[in-house]
C-alpha positions as CSV (number, residue, x, y, z in Angstrom):
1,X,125.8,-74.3,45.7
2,X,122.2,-73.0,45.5
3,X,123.4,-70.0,43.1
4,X,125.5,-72.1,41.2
5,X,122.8,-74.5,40.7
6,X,119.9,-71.7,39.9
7,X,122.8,-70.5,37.2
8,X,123.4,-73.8,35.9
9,X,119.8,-74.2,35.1
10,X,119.4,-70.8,33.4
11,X,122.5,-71.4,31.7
12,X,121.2,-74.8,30.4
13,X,117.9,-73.1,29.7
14,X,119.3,-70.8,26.9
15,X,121.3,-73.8,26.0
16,X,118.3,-75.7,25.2
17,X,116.6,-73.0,23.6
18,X,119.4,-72.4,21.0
19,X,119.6,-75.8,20.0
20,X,115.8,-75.1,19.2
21,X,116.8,-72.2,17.3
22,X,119.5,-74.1,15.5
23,X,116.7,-76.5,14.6
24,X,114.4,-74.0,13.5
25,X,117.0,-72.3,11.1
26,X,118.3,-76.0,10.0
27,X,114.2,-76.0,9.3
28,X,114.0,-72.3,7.4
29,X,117.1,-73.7,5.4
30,X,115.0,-76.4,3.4
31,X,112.0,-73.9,3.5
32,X,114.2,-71.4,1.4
33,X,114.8,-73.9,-1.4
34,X,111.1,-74.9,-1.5
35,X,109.9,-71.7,-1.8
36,X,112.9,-70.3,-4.1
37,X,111.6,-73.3,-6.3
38,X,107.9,-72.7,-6.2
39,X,108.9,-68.6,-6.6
40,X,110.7,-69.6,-9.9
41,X,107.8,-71.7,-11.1
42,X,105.3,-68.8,-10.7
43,X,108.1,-66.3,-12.2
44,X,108.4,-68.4,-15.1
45,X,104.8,-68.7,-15.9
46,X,104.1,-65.2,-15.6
47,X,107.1,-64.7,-18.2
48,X,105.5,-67.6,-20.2
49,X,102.2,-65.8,-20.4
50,X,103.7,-62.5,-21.1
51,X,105.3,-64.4,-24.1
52,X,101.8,-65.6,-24.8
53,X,100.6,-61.7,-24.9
54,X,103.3,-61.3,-27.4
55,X,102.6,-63.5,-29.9
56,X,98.9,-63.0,-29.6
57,X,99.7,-59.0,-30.3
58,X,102.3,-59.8,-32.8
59,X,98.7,-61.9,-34.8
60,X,96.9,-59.0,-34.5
61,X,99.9,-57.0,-36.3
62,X,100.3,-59.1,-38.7
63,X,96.9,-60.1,-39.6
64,X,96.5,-56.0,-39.5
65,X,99.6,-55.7,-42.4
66,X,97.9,-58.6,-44.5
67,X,94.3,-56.8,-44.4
68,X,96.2,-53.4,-45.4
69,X,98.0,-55.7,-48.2
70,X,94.3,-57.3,-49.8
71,X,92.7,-53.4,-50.0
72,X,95.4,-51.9,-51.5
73,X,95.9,-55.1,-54.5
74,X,91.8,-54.6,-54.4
75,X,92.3,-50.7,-55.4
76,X,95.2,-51.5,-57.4
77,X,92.6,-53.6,-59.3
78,X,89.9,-51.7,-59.6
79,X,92.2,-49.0,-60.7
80,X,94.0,-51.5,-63.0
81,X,90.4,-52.5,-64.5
82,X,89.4,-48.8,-65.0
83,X,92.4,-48.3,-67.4
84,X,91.9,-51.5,-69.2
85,X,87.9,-50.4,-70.2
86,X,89.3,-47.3,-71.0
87,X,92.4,-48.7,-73.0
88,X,89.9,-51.1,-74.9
89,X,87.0,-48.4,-75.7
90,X,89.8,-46.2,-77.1
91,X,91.8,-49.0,-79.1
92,X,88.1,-50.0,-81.1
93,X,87.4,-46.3,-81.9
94,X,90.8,-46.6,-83.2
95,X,89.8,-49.6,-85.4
96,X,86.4,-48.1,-86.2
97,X,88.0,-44.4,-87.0
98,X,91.2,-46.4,-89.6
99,X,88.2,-48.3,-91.4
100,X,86.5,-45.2,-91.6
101,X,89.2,-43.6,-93.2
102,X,88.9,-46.4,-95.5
103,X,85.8,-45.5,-96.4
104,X,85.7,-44.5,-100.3
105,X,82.3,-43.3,-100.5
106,X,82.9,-39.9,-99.6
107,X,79.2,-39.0,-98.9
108,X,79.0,-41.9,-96.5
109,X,82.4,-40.6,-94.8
110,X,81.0,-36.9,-94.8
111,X,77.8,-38.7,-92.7
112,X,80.1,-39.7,-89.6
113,X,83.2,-37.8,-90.1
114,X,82.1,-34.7,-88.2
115,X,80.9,-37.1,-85.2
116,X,84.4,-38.9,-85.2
117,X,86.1,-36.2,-85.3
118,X,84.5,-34.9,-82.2
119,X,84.4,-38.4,-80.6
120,X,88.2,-38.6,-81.1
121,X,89.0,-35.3,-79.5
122,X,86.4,-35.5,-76.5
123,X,88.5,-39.1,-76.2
124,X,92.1,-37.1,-76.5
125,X,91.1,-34.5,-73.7
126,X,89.8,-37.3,-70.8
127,X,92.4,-39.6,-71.8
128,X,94.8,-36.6,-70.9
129,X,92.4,-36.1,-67.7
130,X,92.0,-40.0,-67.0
131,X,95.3,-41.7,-68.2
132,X,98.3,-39.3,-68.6
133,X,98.1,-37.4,-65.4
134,X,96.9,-40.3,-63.5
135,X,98.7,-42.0,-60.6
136,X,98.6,-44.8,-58.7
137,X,95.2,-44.5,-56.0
138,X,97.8,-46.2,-53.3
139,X,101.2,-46.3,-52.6
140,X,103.2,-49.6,-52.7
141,X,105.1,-48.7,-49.8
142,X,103.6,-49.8,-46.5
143,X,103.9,-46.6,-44.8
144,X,103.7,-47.8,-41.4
145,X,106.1,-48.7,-38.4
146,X,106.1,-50.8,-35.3
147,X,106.1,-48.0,-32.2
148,X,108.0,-50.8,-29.7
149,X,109.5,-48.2,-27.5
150,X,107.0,-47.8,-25.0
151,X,107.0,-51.8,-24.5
152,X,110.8,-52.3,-24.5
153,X,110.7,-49.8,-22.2
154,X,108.4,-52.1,-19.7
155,X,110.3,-54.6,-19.8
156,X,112.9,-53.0,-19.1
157,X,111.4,-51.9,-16.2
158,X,110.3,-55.4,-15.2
159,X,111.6,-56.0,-11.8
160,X,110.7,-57.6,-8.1
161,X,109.4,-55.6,-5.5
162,X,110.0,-56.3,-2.0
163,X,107.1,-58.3,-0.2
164,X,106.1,-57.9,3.5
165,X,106.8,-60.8,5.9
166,X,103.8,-62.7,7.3
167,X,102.6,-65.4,9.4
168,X,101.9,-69.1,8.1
169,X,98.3,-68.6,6.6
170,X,98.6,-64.8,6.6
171,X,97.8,-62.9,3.1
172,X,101.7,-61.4,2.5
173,X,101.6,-58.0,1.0
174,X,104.2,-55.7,-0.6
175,X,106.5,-54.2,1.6
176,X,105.0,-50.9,3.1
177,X,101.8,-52.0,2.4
178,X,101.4,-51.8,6.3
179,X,104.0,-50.6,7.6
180,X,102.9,-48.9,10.6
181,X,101.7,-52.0,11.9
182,X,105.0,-53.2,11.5
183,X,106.7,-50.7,13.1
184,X,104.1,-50.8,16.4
185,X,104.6,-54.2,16.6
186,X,108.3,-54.2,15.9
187,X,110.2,-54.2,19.2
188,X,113.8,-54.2,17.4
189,X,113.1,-51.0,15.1
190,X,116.6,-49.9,15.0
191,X,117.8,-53.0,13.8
192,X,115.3,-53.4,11.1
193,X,115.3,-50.2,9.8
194,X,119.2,-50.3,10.0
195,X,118.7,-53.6,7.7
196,X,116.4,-52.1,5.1
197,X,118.5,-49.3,4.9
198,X,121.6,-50.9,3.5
199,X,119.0,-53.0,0.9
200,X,117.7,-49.8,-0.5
201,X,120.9,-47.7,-0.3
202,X,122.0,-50.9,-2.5
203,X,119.3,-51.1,-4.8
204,X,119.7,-47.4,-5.4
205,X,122.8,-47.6,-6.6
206,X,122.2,-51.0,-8.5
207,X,121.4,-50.3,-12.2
208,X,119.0,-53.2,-12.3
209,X,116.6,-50.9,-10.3
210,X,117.6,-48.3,-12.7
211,X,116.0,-48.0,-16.6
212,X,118.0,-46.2,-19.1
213,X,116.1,-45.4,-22.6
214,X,118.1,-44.1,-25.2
215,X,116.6,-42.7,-28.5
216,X,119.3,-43.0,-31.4
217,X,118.7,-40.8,-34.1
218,X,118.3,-42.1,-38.0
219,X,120.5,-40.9,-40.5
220,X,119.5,-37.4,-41.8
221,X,117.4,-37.3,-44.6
222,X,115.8,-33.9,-44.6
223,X,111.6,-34.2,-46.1
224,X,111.8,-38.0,-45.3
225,X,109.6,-38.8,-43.1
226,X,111.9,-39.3,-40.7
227,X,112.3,-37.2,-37.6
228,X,116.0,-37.0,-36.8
229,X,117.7,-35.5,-33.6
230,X,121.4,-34.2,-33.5
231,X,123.2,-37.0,-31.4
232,X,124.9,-34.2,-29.5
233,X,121.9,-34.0,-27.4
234,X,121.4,-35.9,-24.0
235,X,119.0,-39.0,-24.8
236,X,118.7,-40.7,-21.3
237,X,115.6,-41.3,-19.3
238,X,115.6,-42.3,-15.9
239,X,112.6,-44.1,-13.5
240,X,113.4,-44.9,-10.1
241,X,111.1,-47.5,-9.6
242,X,112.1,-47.9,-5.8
243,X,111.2,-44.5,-4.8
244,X,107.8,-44.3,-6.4
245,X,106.5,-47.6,-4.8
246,X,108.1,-46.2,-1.3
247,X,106.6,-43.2,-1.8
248,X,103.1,-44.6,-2.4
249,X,103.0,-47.6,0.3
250,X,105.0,-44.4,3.0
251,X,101.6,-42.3,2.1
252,X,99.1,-45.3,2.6
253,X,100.7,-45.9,5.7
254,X,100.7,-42.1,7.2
255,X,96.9,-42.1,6.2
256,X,96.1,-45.7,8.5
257,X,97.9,-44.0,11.5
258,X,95.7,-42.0,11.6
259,X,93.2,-44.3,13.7
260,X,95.8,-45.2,16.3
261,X,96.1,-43.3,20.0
262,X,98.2,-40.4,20.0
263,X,101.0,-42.1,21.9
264,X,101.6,-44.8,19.1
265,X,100.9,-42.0,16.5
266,X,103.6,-39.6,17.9
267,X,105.7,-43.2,18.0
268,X,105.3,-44.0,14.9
269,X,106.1,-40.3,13.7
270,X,109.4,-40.5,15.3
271,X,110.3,-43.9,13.6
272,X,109.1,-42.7,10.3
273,X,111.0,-39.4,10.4
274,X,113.6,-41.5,11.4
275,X,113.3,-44.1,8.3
276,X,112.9,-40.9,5.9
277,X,116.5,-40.1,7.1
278,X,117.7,-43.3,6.6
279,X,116.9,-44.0,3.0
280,X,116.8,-39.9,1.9
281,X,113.3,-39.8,1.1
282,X,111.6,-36.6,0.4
283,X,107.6,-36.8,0.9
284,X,107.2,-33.7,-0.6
285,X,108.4,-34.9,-4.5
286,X,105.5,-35.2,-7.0
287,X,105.2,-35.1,-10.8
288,X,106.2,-31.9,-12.5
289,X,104.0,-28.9,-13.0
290,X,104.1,-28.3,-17.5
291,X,106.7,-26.4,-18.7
292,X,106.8,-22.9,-20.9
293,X,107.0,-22.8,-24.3
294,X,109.4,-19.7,-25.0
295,X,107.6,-18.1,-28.4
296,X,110.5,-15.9,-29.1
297,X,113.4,-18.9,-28.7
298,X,111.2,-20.9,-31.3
299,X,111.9,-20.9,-35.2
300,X,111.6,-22.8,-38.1
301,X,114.1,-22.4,-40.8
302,X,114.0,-24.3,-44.0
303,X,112.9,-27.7,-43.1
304,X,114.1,-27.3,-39.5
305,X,112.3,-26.4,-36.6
306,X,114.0,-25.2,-32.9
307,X,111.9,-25.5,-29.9
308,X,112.7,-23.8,-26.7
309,X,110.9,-24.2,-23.3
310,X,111.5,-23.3,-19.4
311,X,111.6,-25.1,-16.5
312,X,108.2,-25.3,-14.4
313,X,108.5,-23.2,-11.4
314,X,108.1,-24.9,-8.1
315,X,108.9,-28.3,-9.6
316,X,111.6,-30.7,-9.2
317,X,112.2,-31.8,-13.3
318,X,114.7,-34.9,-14.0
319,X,114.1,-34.3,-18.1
320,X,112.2,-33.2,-20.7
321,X,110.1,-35.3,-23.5
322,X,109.1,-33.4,-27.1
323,X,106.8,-34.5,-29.1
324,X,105.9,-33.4,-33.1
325,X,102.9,-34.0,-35.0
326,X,103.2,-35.2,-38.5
327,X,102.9,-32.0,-40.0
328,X,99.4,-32.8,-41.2
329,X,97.3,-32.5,-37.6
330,X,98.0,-36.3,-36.8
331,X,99.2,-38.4,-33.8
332,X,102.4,-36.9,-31.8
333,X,105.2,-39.4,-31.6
334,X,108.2,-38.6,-29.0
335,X,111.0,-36.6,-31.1
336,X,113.8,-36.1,-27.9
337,X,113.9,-37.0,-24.2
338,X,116.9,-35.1,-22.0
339,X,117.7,-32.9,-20.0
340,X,118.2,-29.8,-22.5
341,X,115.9,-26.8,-22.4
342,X,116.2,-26.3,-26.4
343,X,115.9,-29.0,-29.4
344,X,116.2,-28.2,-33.3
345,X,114.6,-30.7,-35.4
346,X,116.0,-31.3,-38.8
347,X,114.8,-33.6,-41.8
348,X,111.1,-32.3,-41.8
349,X,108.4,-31.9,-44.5
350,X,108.4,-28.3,-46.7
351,X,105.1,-26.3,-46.6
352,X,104.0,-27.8,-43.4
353,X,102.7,-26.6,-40.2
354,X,104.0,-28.7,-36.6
355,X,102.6,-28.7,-33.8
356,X,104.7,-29.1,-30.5
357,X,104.6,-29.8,-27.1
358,X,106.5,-30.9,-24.0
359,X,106.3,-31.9,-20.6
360,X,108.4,-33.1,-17.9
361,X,109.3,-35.9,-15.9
362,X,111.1,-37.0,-12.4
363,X,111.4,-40.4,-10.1
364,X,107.2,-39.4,-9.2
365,X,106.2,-39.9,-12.9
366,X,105.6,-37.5,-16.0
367,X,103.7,-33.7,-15.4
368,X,100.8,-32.5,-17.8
369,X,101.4,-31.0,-21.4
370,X,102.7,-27.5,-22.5
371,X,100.5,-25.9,-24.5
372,X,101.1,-26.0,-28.4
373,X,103.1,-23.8,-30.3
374,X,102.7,-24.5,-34.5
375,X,105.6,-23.5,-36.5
376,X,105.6,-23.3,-40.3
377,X,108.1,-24.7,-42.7
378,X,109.3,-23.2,-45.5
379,X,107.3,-23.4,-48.5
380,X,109.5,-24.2,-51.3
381,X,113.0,-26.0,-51.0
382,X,116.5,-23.9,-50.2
383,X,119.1,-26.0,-51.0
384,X,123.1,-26.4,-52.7
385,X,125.0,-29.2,-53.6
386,X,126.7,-30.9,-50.7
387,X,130.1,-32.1,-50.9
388,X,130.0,-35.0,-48.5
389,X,127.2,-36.8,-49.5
390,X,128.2,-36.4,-53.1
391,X,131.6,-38.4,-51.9
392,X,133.6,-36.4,-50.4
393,X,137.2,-35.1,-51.4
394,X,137.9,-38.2,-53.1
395,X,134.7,-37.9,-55.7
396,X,136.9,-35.0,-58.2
397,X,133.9,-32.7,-57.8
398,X,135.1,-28.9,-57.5
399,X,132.6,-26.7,-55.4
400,X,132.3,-23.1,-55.7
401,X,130.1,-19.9,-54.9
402,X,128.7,-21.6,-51.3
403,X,128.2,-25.3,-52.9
404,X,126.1,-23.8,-55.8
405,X,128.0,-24.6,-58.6
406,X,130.2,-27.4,-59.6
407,X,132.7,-28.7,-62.1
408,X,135.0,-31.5,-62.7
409,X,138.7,-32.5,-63.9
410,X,138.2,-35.8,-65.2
411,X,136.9,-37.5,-68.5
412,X,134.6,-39.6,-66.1
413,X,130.9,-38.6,-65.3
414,X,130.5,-38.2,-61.5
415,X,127.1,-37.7,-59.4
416,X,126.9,-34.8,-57.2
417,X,123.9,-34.8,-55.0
418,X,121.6,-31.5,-53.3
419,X,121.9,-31.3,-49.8
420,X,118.0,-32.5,-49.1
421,X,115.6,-35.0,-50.2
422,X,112.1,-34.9,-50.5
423,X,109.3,-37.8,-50.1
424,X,106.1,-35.4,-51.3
425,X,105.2,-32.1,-51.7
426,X,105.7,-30.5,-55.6
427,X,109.7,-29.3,-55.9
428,X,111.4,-27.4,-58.9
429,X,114.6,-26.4,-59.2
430,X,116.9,-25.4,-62.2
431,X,120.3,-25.6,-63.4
432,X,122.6,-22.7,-65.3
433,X,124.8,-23.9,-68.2
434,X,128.0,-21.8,-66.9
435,X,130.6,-23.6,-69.5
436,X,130.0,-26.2,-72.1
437,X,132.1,-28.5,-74.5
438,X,130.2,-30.2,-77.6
439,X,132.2,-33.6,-76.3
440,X,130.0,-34.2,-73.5
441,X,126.6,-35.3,-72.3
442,X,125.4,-33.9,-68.4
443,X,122.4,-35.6,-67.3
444,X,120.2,-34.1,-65.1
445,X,117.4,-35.4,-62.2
446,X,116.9,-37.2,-59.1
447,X,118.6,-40.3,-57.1
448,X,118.3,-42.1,-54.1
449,X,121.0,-41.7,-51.1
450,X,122.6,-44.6,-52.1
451,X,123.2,-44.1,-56.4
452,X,126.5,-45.1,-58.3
453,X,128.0,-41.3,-58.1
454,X,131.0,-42.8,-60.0
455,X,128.4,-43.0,-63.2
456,X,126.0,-41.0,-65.5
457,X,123.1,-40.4,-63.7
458,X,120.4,-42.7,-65.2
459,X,122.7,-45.5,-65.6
460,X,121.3,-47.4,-62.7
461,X,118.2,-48.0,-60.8
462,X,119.1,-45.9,-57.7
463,X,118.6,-43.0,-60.5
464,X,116.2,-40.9,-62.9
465,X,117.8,-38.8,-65.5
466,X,117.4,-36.6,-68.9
467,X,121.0,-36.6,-71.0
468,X,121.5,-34.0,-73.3
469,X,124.1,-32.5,-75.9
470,X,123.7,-29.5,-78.3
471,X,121.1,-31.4,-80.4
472,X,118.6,-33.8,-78.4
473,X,117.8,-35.3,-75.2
474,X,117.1,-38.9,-74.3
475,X,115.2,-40.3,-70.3
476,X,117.4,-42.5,-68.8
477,X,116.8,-44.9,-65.6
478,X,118.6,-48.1,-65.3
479,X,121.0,-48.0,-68.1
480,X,117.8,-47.5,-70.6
481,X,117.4,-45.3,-72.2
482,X,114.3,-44.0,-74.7
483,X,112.2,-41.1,-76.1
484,X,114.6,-39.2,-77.6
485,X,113.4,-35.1,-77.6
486,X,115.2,-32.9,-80.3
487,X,116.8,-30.1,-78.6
488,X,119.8,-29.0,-77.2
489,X,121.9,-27.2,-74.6
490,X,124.8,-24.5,-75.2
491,X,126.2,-22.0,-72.7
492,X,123.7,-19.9,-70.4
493,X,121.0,-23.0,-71.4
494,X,118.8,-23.6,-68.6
495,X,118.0,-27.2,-67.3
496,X,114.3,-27.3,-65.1
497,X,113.9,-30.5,-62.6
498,X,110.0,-30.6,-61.7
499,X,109.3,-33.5,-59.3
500,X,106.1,-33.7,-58.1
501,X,105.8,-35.6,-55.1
502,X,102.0,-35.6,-54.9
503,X,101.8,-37.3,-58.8
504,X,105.1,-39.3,-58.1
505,X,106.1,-37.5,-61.2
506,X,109.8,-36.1,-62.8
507,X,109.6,-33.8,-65.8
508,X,112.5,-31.5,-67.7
509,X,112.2,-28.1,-69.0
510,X,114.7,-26.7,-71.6
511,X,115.0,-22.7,-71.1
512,X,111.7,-22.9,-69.9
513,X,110.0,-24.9,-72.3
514,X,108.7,-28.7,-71.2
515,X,111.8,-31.3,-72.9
516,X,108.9,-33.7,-73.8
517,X,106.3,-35.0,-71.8
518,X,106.3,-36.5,-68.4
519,X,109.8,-38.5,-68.2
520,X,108.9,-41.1,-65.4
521,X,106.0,-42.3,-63.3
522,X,105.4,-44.3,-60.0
523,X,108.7,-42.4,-57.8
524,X,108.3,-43.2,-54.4
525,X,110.3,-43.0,-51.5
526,X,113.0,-39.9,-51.0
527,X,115.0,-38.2,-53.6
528,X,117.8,-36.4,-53.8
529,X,118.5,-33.6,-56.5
530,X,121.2,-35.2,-58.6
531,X,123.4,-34.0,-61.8
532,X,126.4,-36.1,-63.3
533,X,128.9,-34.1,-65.3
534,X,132.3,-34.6,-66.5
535,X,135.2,-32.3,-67.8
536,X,134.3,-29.4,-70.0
537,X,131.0,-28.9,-67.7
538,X,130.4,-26.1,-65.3
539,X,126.4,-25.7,-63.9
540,X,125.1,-23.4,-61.2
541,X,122.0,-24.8,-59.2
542,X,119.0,-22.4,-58.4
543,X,116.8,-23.7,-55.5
544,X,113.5,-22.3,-53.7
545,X,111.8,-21.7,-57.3
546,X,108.0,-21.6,-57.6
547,X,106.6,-24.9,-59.8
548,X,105.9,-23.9,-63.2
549,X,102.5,-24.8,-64.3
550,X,102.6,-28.2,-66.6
551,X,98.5,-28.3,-67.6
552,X,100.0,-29.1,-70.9
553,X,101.3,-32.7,-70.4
């Protein structure tokens, strides 16, 4: 009866003590929703105010683009207002020289004709200087763009990290943050560790722990501006966020041991060893060491450039990030990020020298710069006609001699288009007469990607063209069409395009000789090399020619 009793009472002991438990955890159970509802409150204002950044930035951007606006309409003025004195000082010499010529004193005309005569060709040769080979002092284009990779790619990254348990009235830190006080005080280490295994073997393997960045590539539009990358390449970045904040709170935490006696030191050595195991950490992981540019693997061909690198030795590398200057010594932007050890970059500016450079990355963040290698561009334009972008096998057009020279079956004109554009720089190019019919009229100049190729060149806005037959030539943009140049074409005839990127000028030569003066002003933006011919019309197109010198318009 006595050991019955003394059972009883334990028995009922425990009982007691789990229906305390129970009343605790029936306790935790409203203190979860309370602070789940307080958690989302502070999440939600820290969104709010990250919203609030946003908006704040995206004033500042804006108020950025309107100030860019007013000094360029200011230039634009000024510029406007310096033509207009000059338009109005010529127009009354004008009016004074025609009532001079009116004159019919002779004497009196023989006083001030010498001193007109020189006034009026002085006025000839700056307006020349001043006027006629002016261009605009700015662009209309707003040649900027919003760089928002680097921020998408934060908030992608925006996630939770795992906070450390603490008393009521205790500071609670991030989880690791003191973890070997943890562990010493942690007399059911198995299980925990066993616990925060499976939550970061999860989280591992959970892509919301997991950023993926993928660079898509704009169309190719070689001398654009426009840096393109052949989508065959890998494009994925990966940042484990996990690891790096394990890695740094595991460090803090082997550093604090350090103070403790040697039996809870080689105690807490075992358990951390241990933990290591458990989640497959590797201490020993840092950011990669610069990688190699390989000189002899690196080229530039046309308006291409290939870029080849090696590994770092010693260094664990998860990818690769290059980066290109503008081809003028300015910033570096971010032109691939993968895994591949080569990159060819396609859709650069002629005549330019780029500087590159690469470095690498892994799960402990991104290693130092490779040093620069420059690589030079070709200086003038190499170039044919290219099939597809002058549409396809449906357009009629009949290639020959590597894309060089074309002809056509039908009655109606169609567009073919050179297989590069250019946004600046000076280009020339010519075309052969091969075969030609009196019956038609080719037209010859530039376009933009997107041109009517089932028209004559000119007849649109998308285009800039000269039209000639045996006789004369007219300019023709937008279905207008005006200064009509005697002077004609036959077979063998040469056709010269000069556009010159720096003047935003197009200009036609005639077997060599200028077909007129300058034919259009104020181009901007990328053109192609464009000809529209129908049947009875075969041309050849010569590219990589050295600009003829045009001090005469």
């Amino acid at each position: 009866q006595t050991e019955l009793s003394h059972n009883l009472q334990q028995l009922s002991e425990k009982a007691r003590s789990t229906t305390e438990f129970i009343q605790r955890l029936k306790g935790m159970s409203d203190k979860v929703t309370e602070s789940c509802i307080e958690f989302e409150r502070l999440v939600a204002a820290q969104c709010e105010a990250l919203i609030q950044a946003i908006h704040d930035r995206r004033e500042y951007l804006l108020e950025a683009i309107r100030m860019d606006k007013d000094t360029k309409i200011r230039i634009l003025k000024d510029q406007q207002s310096n033509c207009t004195g000059k338009l109005q000082q010529t127009t009354g010499l004008i009016q004074f020289c025609i009532e001079a010529l009116k004159e019919t004193d002779s004497a009196a005309f023989l006083q001030v004709g010498s001193m007109l005569i020189n006034r009026v060709a002085n006025t000839d040769m700056t307006w020349h200087q001043e006027v006629t080979n002016a261009a605009p002092r700015v662009s209309p284009i707003v040649d900027l763009t919003l760089d928002d990779a680097s921020v998408l790619r934060a908030i992608d990254n925006l996630n939770f990290i795992q906070m450390k348990p603490a008393k009521d009235g205790d500071e609670r830190l991030p989880a690791g943050e003191m973890l070997d006080d943890h562990l010493i005080s942690n007399t059911t280490f198995t299980t925990s560790i066993l616990s925060t295994n499976t939550v970061i073997n999860t989280s591992l393997l959970d892509n919301t722990t997991m950023t993926t960045t993928t660079t898509t590539p704009p169309p190719s539009t070689a001398n654009s501006g426009i840096i393109s990358i052949p989508s065959s390449m890998p494009t994925s970045l990966l940042s484990y966020n996990f690891n790096e904040n394990n890695k740094t709170s595991t460090l803090r935490s082997t550093k604090s041991n350090k103070s403790s006696s040697s039996s809870s030191s080689t105690s807490i050595s075992l358990k951390m060893n241990a933990f290591r195991k458990l989640i497959n950490y590797d201490e020993s992981i840092s950011s990669p060491q610069p990688p190699a540019i390989i000189p002899q693997d690196c080229s530039a061909e046309n308006n291409s450039v290939t870029v080849a690198w090696q590994a770092p030795n010693h260094s664990f590398v998860e990818g690769y990030v290059l980066e290109l200057d503008d081809g003028s010594g300015g910033e570096f932007r971010e032109v691939y990020c993968g895994k591949e050890t080569i990159c060819t970059v396609d859709g650069l500016h002629f005549n330019s020298m780029y500087n590159a450079r690469v470095k690498a990355f892994n799960s402990a963040g991104e290693g130092e710069y490779s040093e620069l290698i420059g690589l030079q561009t070709a200086e003038v334009a190499w170039f044919t006609f290219d099939p597809v972008l002058s549409g396809g096998p449906g357009s009629g057009l009949i290639f020959s001699n590597n894309n060089s020279t074309v002809s056509v079956e039908g009655w109606e004109h169609r567009v073919a288009l050179g297989s590069v554009g250019f946004s600046r720089g000076i280009h020339y190019w010519e075309f052969t007469i091969d075969n030609y019919t009196a019956d038609t009229d080719p037209a010859f100049g530039v376009a933009r990607i997107d041109v009517n190729r089932n028209k004559m060149l000119g007849k649109d806005e998308k285009s800039f063209a000269m039209y000639i037959d045996r006789q004369r030539s007219w300019f023709q943009h937008n279905s207008v069409h005006e200064r009509r140049v005697e002077g004609g074409i036959s077979t063998g005839s040469t056709i010269g395009v000069l556009l010159n990127l720096e003047r935003h000028t197009l200009s036609f030569l005639v077997n060599g000789m200028p077909q007129g003066s300058i034919a259009f002003r104020d181009l901007y933006g990328v053109f192609y090399p464009a000809v529209s011919i129908n049947r009875g019309v075969t041309l050849t197109m010569h590219s990589a020619l050295d600009a003829p010198q045009m001090d005469y318009f």
